[in-house]
C-alpha positions in Angstrom: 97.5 66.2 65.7 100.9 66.3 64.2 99.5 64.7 60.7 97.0 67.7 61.1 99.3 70.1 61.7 101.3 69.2 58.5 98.8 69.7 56.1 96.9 73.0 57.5 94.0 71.4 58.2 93.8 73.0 61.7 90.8 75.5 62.3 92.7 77.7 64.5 96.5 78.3 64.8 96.5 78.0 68.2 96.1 74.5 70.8 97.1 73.3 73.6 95.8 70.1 75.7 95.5 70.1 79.5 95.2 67.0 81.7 93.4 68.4 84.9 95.2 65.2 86.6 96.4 66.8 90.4 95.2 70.4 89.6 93.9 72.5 92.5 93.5 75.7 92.2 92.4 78.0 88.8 95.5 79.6 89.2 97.3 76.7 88.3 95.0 75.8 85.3 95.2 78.7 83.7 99.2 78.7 83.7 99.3 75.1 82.6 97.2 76.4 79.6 100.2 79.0 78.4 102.3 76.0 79.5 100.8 73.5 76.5 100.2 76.3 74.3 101.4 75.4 70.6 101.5 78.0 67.9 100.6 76.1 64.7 103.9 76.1 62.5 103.9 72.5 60.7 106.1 71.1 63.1 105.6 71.2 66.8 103.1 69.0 67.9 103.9 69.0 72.0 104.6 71.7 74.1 108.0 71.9 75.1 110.8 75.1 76.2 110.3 76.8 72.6 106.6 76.7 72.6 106.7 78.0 76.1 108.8 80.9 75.1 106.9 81.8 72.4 103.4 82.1 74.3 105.5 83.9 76.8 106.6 86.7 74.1 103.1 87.3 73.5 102.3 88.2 76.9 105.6 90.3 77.6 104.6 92.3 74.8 101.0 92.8 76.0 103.1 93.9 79.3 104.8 96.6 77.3 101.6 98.0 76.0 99.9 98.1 79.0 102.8 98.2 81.5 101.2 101.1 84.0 97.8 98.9 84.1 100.3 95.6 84.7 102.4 97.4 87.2 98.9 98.6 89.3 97.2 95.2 88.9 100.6 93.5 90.1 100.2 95.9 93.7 96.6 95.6 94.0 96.3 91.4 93.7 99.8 91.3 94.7 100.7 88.9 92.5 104.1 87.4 94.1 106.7 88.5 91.4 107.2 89.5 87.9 107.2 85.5 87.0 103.1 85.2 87.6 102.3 88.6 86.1 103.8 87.2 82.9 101.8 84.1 83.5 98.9 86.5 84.0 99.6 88.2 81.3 100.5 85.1 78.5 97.0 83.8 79.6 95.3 87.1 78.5 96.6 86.3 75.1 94.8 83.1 75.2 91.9 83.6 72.7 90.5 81.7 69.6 92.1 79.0 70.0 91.8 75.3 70.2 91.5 73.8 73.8 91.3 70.3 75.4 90.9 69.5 79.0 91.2 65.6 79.8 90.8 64.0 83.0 88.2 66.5 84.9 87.4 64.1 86.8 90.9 63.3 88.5 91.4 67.0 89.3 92.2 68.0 93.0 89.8 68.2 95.2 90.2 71.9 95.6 89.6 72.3 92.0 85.8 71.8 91.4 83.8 71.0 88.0 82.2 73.8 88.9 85.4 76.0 88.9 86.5 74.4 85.2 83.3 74.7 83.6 82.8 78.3 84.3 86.8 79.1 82.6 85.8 76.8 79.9 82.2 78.8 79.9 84.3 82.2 79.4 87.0 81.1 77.2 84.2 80.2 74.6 81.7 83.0 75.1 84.6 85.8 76.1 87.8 84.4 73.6 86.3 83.1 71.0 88.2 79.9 71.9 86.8 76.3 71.1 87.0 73.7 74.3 86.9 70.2 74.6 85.9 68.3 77.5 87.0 64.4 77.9 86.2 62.9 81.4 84.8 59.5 82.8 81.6 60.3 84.0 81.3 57.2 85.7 84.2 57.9 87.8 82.3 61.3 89.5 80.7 60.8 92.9 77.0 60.1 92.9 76.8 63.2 95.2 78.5 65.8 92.4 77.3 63.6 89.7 73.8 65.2 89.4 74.7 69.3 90.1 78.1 68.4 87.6 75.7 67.2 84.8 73.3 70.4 85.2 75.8 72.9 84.5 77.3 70.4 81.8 74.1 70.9 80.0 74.8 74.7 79.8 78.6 74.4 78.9 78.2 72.0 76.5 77.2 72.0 72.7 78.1 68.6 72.1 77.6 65.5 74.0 79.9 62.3 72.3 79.7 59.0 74.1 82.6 56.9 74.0 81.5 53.3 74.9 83.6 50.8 72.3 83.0 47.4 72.6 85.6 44.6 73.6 86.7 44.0 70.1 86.7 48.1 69.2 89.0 48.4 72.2 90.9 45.4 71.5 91.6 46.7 68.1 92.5 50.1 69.2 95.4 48.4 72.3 96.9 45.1 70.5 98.3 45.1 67.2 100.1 41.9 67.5 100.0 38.4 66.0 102.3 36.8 68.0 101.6 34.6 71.4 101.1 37.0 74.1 98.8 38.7 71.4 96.8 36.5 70.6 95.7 35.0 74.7 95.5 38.4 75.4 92.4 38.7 72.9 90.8 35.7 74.1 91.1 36.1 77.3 89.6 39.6 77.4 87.0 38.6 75.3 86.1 36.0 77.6 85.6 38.8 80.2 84.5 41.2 77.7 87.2 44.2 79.2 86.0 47.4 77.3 88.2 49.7 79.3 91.1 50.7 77.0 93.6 51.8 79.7 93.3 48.3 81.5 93.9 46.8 78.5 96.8 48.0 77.7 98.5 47.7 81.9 97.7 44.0 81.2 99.3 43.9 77.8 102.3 45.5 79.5 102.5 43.1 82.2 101.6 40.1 80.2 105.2 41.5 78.3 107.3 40.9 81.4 106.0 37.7 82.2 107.1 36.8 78.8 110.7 38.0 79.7 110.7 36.3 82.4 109.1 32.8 81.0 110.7 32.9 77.6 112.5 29.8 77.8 109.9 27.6 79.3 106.6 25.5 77.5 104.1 27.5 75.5 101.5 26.0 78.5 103.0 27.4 80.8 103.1 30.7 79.5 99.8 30.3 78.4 99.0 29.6 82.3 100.5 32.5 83.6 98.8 35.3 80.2 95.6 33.6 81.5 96.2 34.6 85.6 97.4 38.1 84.1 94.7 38.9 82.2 92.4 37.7 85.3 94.7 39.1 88.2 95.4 42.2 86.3 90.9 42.6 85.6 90.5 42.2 89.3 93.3 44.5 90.2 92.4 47.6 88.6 88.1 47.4 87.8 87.3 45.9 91.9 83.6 47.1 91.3 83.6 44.4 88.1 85.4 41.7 89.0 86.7 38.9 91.6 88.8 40.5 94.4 91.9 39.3 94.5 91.3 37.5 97.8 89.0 35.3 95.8 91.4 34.5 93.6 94.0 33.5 95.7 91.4 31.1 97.5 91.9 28.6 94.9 89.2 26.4 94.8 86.6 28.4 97.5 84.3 28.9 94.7 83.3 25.4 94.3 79.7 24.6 95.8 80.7 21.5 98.0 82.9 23.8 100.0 80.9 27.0 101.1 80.7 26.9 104.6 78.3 29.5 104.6 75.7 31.3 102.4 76.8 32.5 99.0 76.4 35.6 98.2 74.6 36.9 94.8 78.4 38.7 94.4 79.7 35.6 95.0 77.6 33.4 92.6 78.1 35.9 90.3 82.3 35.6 90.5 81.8 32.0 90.2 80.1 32.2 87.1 82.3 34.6 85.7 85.5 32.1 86.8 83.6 28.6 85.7 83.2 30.5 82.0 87.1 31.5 81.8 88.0 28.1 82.9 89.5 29.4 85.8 89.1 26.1 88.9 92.7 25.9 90.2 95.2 28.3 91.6 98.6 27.4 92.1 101.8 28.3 93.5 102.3 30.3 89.9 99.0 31.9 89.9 99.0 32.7 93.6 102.4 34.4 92.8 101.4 36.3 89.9 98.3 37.7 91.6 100.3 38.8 94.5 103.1 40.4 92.4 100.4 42.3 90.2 98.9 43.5 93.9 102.0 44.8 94.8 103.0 46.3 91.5 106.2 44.4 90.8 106.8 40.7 89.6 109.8 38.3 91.6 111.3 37.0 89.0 113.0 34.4 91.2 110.0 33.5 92.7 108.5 33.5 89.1 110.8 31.0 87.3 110.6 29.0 90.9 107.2 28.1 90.3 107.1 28.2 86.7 110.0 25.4 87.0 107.0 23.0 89.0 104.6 24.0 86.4 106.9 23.2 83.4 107.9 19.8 84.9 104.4 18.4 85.4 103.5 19.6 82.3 106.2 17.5 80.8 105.9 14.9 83.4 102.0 14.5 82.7 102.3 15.3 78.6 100.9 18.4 78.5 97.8 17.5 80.8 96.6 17.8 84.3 93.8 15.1 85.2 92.7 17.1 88.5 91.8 20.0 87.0 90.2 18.0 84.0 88.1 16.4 87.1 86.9 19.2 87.8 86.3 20.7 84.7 84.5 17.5 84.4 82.2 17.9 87.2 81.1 21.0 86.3 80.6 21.2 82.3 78.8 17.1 81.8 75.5 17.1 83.9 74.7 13.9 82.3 78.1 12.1 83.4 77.1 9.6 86.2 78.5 11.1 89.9 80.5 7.6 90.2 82.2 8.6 86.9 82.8 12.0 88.1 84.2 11.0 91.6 86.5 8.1 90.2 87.9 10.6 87.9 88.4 13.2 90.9 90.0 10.9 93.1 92.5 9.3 90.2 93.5 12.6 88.6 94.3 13.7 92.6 96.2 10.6 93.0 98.3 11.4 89.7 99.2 15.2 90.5 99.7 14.6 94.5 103.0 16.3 94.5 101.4 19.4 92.1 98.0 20.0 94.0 98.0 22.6 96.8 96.9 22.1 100.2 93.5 23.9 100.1 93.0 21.8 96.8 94.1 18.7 98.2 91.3 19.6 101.6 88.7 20.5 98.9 89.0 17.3 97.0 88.7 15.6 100.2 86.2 16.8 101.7 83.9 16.4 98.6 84.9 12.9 98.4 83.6 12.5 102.0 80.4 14.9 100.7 79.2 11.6 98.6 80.4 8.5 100.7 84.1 7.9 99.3 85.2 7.7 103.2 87.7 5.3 102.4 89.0 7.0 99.2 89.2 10.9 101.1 91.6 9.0 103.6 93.8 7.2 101.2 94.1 10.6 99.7 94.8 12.0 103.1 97.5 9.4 103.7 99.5 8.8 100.2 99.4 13.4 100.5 101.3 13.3 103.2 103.7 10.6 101.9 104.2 12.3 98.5 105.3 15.6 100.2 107.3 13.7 103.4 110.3 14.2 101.4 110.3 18.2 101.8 110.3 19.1 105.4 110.1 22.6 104.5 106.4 21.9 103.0 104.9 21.0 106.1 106.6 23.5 108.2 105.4 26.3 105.8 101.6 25.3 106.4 98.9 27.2 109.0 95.3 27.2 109.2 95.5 30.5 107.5 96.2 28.9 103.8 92.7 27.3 104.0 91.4 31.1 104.2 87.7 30.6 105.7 86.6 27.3 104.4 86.2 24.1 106.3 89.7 22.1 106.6 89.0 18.2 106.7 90.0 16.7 110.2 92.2 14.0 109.3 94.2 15.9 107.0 94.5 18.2 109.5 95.9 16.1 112.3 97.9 14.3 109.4 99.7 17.8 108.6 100.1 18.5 112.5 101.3 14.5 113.4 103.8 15.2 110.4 105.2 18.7 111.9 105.9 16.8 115.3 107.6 14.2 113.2 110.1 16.9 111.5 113.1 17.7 113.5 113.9 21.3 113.4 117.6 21.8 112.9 117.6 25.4 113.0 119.4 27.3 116.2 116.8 29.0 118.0 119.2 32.1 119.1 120.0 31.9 115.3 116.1 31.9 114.2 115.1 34.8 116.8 117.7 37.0 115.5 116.8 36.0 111.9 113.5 37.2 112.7 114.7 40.3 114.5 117.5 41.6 111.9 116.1 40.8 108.6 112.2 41.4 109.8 111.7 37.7 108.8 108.2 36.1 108.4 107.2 35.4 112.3 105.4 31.7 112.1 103.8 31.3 115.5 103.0 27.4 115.1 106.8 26.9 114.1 108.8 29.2 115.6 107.7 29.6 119.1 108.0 25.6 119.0 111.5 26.3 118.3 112.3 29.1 120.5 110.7 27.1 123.7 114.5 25.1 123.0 116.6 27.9 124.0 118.3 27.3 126.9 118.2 28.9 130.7 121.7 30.3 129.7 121.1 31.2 126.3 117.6 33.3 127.8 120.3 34.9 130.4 122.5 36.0 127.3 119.5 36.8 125.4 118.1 39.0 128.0 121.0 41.5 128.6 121.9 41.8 125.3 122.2 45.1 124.2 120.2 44.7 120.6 117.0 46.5 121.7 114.8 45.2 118.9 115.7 41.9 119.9 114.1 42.2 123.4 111.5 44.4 121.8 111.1 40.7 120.1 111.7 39.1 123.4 108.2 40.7 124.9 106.9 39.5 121.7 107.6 36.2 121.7 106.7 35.8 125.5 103.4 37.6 125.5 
């Protein structure tokens, strides 16, 4: 607008551009009209305190002319103060000029199409103004949709559909060459993302996960551009994509493990995941998903995982034979099964310490699908060896991490032999304070294990103590 400003191209010398965003009433779109009113001067090309005053002067001086009419109109709709009859009076001033309203579909819900059509009806037919309309339609109820579209027909000269492709919207939101740039592009094209808004929230959190990652491997990077691009998809277009819960089941999608019928959703998220080479979630992906839930990324907890990541990349050269097992199994339909399950079972036995627990169960349990009895246990056993060394990796496990899917019985006696095994240094008075003061993460499996310690004297203590959350935590712990 500014470059049209400059060189007089402007039909009118008058604009001014409303985002309907929050808007409920008339009342208040009408003043945020004299509010974004711009005289045309060559160098103002957003509203601000100037622009405001002049529009302002145009209505005071319509109040001098007309002051007795002003004054009687003020009683009669009494109009709160002098303030909104210059409002009242700025937007009588409003005429032949340029007007956009964005967003009509985000308006408050007190605000109705219906309501901004007709003032966008009489600005054009009464003020010889010229209005444009930008809305998602596909973001309107099926309910409005139909009566909204009617009187649309009647308000509107011109229809323009605005439907760019992946690369037309790709052009429009990255500009860059570097890295981050150039993932970005191929990992939206991958998922063909049209919507130019999303686009640009990944780019933006693909750009902290840079920050945070910028002294680490390109792969790992790489890794963690991919999960954004994906988590970031699923997070803000739901009706399009994998929920997030899908995402963080890890391997869930793969046919051997579906405990019960796939759904045609289902089938369809696994086809979208298989194509983006998508078959593994880790500790970094699971971490990144969750932080682009929650709107904020841990750093700490970023460059925890990232370190893991970054040494078995360098550890393993840059590959990872699991997930090249897998990738195995599901792109060579020709490859012999024997092939395919030697390869599964040897790229699990090289990345023990890397693979997550539901990985680890779903590698299992497909080893068990086709007869490798002997070679699901040894993986059960040399698991739980790999990981004996970190206590804290064992204690931190519950049936929950396996979501809904089917958890293979030996592993899962193996996990539960090897919490018995662990001694638990921690003070139980210590612990159920911990998890009374600082709202800690309550663990039934672990911690009432622990707390069933605590001594007849230490419950008598305990009992009259005069922290009332801690006995609200008490009845919690006992019930």
């Amino acid at each position: 607008m500014s470059e049209v400003e400059k060189v007089r191209q402007l039909a009118m010398s008058r604009y001014a551009y409303v985002s309907l965003f929050g808007l409920n009433s008339l009342s208040e779109l009408r003043n945020v009209i004299v509010e974004n009113t711009i005289i045309a001067e060559g160098e103002k090309s957003l509203p601000d305190a100037k622009t405001l005053h002049s529009t302002l002067r145009l209505g005071e001086k319509f109040i001098r002319k007309s002051r007795p009419l002003v004054e009687i109109a003020t009683g009669f709709f009494k109009i709160k103060d002098a303030g909104d009859a210059l409002y009242r009076a700025a937007f009588l001033t409003v005429r032949k000029q340029l007007i956009c309203f964005d967003d009509l579909e985000r308006a408050g819900s007190s605000l109705t199409s219906n309501d901004v059509l007709g003032l966008a009806s009489m600005l054009r037919e009464q003020r010889d103004c010229k209005i444009v309309l930008l809305l998602n339609k596909d973001a309107i109820s099926e309910e409005n949709k139909k009566k909204f579209e009617e009187h649309l027909e009647k308000v509107v000269d011109t229809f323009l559909v605005f439907e760019p492709t992946c690369d037309e919207a790709l052009e429009i939101c990255i500009d860059g060459n570097d890295l981050v740039s150039e993932e970005i592009r191929d990992k939206v094209k991958v998922l063909n993302i049209t919507n130019i808004r999303v686009i640009k929230k990944i780019e933006r959190w693909a750009r902290q996960i840079e920050i945070i990652l910028i002294d680490y491997d390109i792969a790992v990077l790489k890794q963690a551009i991919s999960t954004v691009v994906l988590a970031g998809w699923a997070f803000l277009q739901p009706t399009d994509a994998p929920t997030l819960e899908f995402l963080r089941s890890g391997l869930r999608w793969l046919d051997p493990f579906i405990t019960k019928e796939i759904s045609s959703e289902e089938q369809k998220w696994k086809n979208i995941l298989h194509k983006y080479n998508y078959f593994n979630t880790d500790e970094l992906d699971l971490e990144i998903i969750n932080s682009i839930s929650v709107g904020y990324f841990d750093e700490e907890n970023i460059k925890k995982y990232a370190d893991e990541l970054d040494r078995r990349i360098r550890f393993s050269g840059g590959g990872d034979s699991f997930s090249d097992a897998w990738r195995l199994y599901h792109d060579n339909l020709s490859l012999d099964d024997d092939e395919i399950l030697d390869s599964l079972y040897n790229g699990a036995i090289e990345n023990l310490e890397n693979i997550i627990p539901v990985n680890i169960n779903a590698a299992i349990i497909f080893l068990r699908k086709y007869n490798r009895d002997s070679q699901a246990s040894n993986l059960v056993h040399k698991y739980i060896v790999a990981h004996r060394s970190n206590p804290t990796f064992f204690s931190q496990l519950s049936p929950g991490m396996f979501f809904d899917e089917q958890q293979d019985a030996e592993l899962q006696a193996a996990i539960a032999a090897e919490k018995e095994r662990i001694v638990d240094a921690r003070d139980p008075i210590e612990r159920l304070k911990q998890i009374t003061e600082n709202n800690s993460g309550f663990n039934p499996s672990d911690d009432v294990r622990l707390i069933s310690q605590i001594t007849r004297d230490g419950w008598i203590g305990l009992i009259y103590t005069p922290d009332k959350n801690l006995t609200t935590m008490l009845r919690r712990v006992v019930s």
